[in-house]
N, C-alpha and C positions, 0 to 999 in steps of 0.2 A: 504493500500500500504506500501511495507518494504521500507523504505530510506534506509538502512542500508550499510555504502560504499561497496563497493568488490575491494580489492586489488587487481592489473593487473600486468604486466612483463613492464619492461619501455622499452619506446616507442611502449606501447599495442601489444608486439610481441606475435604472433602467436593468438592472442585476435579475435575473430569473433564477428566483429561489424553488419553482415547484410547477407543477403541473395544474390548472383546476378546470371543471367544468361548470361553474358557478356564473362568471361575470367576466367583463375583460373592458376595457376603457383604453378607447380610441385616440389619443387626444389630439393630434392633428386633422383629425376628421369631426373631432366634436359631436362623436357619438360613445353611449357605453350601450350594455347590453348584459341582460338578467338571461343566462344560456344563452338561448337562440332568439330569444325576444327582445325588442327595443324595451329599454327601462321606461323610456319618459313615453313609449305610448302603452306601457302596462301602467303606468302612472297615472293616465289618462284614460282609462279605461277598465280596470281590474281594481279589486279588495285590497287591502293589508293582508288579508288571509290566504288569499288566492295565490301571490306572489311569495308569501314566504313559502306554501306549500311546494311553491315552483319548486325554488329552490332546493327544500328540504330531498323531495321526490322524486324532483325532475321531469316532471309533467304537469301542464297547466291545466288545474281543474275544471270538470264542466260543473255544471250546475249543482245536482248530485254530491261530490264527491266535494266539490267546496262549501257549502254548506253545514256537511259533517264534517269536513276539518274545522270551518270556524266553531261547529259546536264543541269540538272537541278545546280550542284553543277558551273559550268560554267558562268550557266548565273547570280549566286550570288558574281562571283568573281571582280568585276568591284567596286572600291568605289567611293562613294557619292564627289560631288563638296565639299564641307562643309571641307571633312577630307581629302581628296587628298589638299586642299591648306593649310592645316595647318601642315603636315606633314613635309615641310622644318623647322618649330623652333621646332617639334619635335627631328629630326634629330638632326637638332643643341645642341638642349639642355640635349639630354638621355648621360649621361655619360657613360665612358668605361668600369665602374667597375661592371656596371649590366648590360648584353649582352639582355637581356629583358627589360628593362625599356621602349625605345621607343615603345617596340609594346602591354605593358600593357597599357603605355599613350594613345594611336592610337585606341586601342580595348576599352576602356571605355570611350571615347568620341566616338570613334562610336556608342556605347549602348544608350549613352544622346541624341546623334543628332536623333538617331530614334525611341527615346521614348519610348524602350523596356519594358515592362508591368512585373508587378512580375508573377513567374512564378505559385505564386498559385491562380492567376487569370486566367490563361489561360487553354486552351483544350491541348492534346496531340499533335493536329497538329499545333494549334500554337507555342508551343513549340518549336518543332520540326522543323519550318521553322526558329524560331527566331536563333536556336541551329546551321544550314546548314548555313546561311546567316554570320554570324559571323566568324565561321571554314573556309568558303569558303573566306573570303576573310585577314584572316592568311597571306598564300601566297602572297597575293600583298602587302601587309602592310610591310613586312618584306623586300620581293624584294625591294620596293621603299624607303622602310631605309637606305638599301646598298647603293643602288644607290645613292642616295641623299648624303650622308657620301663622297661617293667619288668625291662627283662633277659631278656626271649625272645626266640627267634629267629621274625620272621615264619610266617605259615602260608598257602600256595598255596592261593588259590580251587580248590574243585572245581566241575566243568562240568555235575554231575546234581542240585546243589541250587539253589533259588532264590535271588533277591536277599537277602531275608531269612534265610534257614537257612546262607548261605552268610558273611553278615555275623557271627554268631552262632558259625561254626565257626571261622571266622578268628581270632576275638578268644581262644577259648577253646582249642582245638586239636584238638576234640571236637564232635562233633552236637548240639545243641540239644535240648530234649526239643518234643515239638508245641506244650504251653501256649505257652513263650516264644515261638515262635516266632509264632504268631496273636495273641498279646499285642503283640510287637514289630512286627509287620503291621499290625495297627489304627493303632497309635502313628504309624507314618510315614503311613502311607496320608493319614489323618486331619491330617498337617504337610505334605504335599507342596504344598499352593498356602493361598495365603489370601488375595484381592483384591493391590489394588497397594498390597501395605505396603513397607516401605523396601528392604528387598533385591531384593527384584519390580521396582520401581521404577529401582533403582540399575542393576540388568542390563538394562533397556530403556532404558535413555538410553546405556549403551556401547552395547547393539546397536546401537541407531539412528546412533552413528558409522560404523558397517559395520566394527569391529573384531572380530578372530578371536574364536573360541569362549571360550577359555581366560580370554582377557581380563574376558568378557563371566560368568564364573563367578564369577572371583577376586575381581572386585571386588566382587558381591554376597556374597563370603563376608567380603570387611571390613567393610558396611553389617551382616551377620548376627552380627558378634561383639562388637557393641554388646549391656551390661544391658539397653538399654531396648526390645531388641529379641529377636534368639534367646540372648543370651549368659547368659540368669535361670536356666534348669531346676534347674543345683544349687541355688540361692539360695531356693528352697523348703524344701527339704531342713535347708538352711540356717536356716530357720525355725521349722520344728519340733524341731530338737534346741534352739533355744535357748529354746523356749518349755518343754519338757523333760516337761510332764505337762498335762492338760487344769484341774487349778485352777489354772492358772498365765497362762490364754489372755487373760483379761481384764487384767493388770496387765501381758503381754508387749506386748498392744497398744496400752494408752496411754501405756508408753513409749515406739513409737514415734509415736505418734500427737503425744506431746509433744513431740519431739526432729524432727519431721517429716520422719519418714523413710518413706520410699515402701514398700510391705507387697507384696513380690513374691510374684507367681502369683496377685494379684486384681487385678481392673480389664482394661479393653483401650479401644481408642480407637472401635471400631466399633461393640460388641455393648452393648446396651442391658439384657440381658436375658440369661440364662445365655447364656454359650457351647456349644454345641454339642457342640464337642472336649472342654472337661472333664465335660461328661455322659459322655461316649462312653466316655474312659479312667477314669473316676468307676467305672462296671459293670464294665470291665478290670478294676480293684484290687482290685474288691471282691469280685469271684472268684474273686483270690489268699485274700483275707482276711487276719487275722493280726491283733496290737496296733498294727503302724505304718499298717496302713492303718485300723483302729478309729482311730486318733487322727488321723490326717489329714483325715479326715471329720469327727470332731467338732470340727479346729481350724476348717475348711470352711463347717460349717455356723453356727459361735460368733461367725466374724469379720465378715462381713456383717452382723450385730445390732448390734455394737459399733461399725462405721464409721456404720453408720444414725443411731446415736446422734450421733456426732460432726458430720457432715456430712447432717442431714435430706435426704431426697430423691435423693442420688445413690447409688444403689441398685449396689455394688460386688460381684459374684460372681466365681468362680474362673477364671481362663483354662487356655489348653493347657497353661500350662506346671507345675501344681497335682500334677496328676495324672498329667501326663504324667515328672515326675520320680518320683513314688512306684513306677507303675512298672517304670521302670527300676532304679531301686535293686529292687524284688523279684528281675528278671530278672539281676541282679546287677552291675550294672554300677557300674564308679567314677564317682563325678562330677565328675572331667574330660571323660569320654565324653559325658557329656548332650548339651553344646551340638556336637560335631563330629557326634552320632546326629541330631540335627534336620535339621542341615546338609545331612546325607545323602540324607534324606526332602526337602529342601526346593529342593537342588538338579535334583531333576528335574521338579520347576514350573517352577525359570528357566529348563532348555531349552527347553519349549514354550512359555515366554513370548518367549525371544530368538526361534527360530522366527515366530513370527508378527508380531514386532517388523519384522524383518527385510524382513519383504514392504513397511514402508513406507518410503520413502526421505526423509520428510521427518525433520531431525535433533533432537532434544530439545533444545531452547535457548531456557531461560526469562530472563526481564529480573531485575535487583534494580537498587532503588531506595539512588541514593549519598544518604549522611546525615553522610561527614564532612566535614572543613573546604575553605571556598570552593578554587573554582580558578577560573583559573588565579593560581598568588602567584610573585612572585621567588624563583629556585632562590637561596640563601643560599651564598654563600663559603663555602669549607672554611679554617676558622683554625687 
C-alpha cells in the first residue's frame, strides 16, 4: 500500500471524495439536481415528503405510496415525555449567538433517551427508521424552542397535516393559510441537499465511523451553524435594513467593500452563474410583493454592478440565502428561526446521505501535512 500524501486544493475544492447517487450541483450551468430530477422544479411542484422519500428510496412517489410515507413521517413527529419536559432549561439555557445550539442539545439527548444503536450495527431498515424518526421530529423540537423563548407553551403536532403545515401550526398555534405554506414548501424543498458542502460532508465522515444516527445529525448541525455556511439567512435581512432605502445601495456597498467585509446572500463556492435557489425563491417573493421585497430586488439586482466594478470578472449573484430570508420574514417569521428552518429542510439530505454513506465500510480518514517545529527535540525540565 502507497502512504504516500497527495497534495489537495484547500478546502478539498473540486476534490472527489466519493461516489453518490443523491444530488450533484452544476455550477456553471446553474443547475442542481435531486437524482435525476431538477430540485427547483421538485420544489415547485412536489411535498417535503415526496422528495425526501426520493431520496431516501430512490423513487419518486405516486400518490399512494407518498401519502403513506408522509403518514409515516407524521406519526414520528410527536416527542417522547423525557424530552418535551426538558426542553424549557433547554430553551432557557441555548444562547443567542448559536441559533442551533438548543436543537443540537434536544437532538442528542433525544438519541440517548432512545438508545440509538451504532449505525454499523444495524440493517438498512433500521437505519432508516432511526434516520425518519429523528428528521421527523426537527420540526417540533424547533417549533417548541420558539415557543418556549417566547413564553408559550408548546403546540402538539397534529397527524392530518403535512411536514410543512404542521411546522407552521406549531410555531403559530393556528393553520397556516395555503400561500405560506407552498411558499415554505418551495423554500425547504429547494434547501434539503446541495452537493457535499460542509455539513453533507461532516455527516458522512461520522457515518463512515459506523456511529448512531443522532450523532451523525448533531454534528452536521454544528458544521450548519457556521456564517459561512447555513448560519447567514438573517444576515441579509441584516443588510437591507442597514442599507435603509435604495439611494443608499451604492455608498452601503463601498463601505463594505472598503472595510472588507464579506456582503452576505451573494457569492457561493460552486455556482458560476445565478443560483438556481434564488431564482426559484426570487418568483416566491415576488408573489408576495410588497416594498421589502421591491427593494430587495432592487438591492439584488444594484449589487452585482457594483462588485463588477470592484473586482472585474468575478461575476457575484444572489445565493439561497437572499431570498430565501425575504421570504421568511413575509411568512412571518423571526430571524432567529431562519437558520434552525434550513436546518430542518437540510437535515433530511443528511439522512439519505448517512444512508448511503453507511453501505460503505471504508472510514473517512484524510492525511494533513505537519508544518510545525522539528521532532523529535528534548522534553525540557519543568523548573
Amino acid at each position: 500500500m502507497d502512504n504516500a500524501p497527495i497534495d489537495v486544493p484547500r478546502g478539498l475544492t473540486n476534490v472527489v471524495v466519493t461516489e453518490t447517487e443523491l444530488s450533484d450541483v452544476r455550477g456553471h450551468e446553474g443547475f442542481y439536481h435531486y437524482r435525476q430530477y431538477s430540485a427547483t422544479e421538485l420544489a415547485a411542484s412536489r411535498t417535503v415528503e415526496d422528495v425526501w422519500k426520493l431520496l431516501l428510496d430512490g423513487e419518486l412517489p405516486d400518490a399512494a405510496a407518498g401519502d403513506e410515507f408522509a403518514a409515516e413521517v407524521a406519526a414520528q413527529a410527536p416527542l417522547s415525555q423525557d424530552l418535551a419536559g426538558i426542553l424549557p432549561i433547554i430553551a432557557r439555557d441555548a444562547g443567542p449567538a448559536d441559533p442551533l445550539a438548543g436543537l443540537r442539545a434536544a437532538l442528542a439527548l433525544e438519541g440517548s433517551q432512545r438508545g440509538l444503536l451504532p449505525l454499523y450495527d444495524l440493517t438498512r431498515e433500521q437505519r432508516r427508521d432511526d434516520l425518519i424518526g429523528l428528521a421527523a421530529r426537527v420540526p417540533t423540537i424547533v417549533a417548541a424552542l420558539a415557543r418556549l423563548r417566547a413564553g408559550d407553551r408548546p403546540v402538539e403536532p397534529r397527524p392530518d397535516l403535512g411536514l410543512v403545515a404542521n411546522y407552521l401550526y406549531m410555531l403559530r398555534g393556528e393553520e397556516a393559510e395555503d400561500a405560506h405554506v407552498a411558499a415554505l414548501s418551495a423554500y425547504l424543498v429547494a434547501a434539503i441537499d446541495h452537493g457535499f458542502n460542509a455539513s453533507t460532508f461532516a455527516t458522512r465522515v461520522i457515518a463512515s465511523t459506523g456511529a448512531d444516527a443522532a450523532s451523525c445529525l448533531v454534528g452536521a448541525l454544528g458544521a450548519l451553524s457556521g456564517p459561512l455556511h447555513g448560519g447567514a439567512p438573517s444576515r441579509a435581512l441584516d443588510s437591507l435594513d442597514e442599507i435603509g432605502t435604495p439611494g443608499h445601495i451604492d455608498a452601503w456597498v463601498s463601505e463594505q467593500l472598503r472595510a472588507g467585509v464579506r456582503i452576505m446572500g451573494f457569492g457561493h463556492p460552486v455556482y458560476r452563474t445565478e443560483d438556481p435557489r434564488s431564482a426559484l425563491l426570487k418568483r416566491v417573493a415576488q408573489g408576495f410583493g410588497g416594498p421589502r421585497v421591491d427593494f430587495a430586488v432592487a438591492v439584488e439586482e444594484r449589487i452585482p454592478v457594483l462588485l463588477e466594478r470592484h473586482k472585474p470578472g468575478r461575476a457575484l449573484h444572489t445565493n439561497l440565502e437572499w431570498y430565501a430570508a425575504v421570504v421568511m420574514e413575509h411568512i412571518g417569521f423571526e430571524r432567529t428561526l431562519f437558520t434552525p428552518t434550513f436546518a430542518a429542510a437540510r437535515v433530511l439530505g443528511w439522512t439519505a446521505n448517512v444512508l448511503e454513506q453507511s453501505t460503505d465500510t471504508k472510514i473517512i480518514r484524510p492525511s494533513a501535512r505537519y508544518v510545525g517545529p522539528p521532532a523529535p527535540q528534548p522534553v525540557p525540565a519543568r523548573t
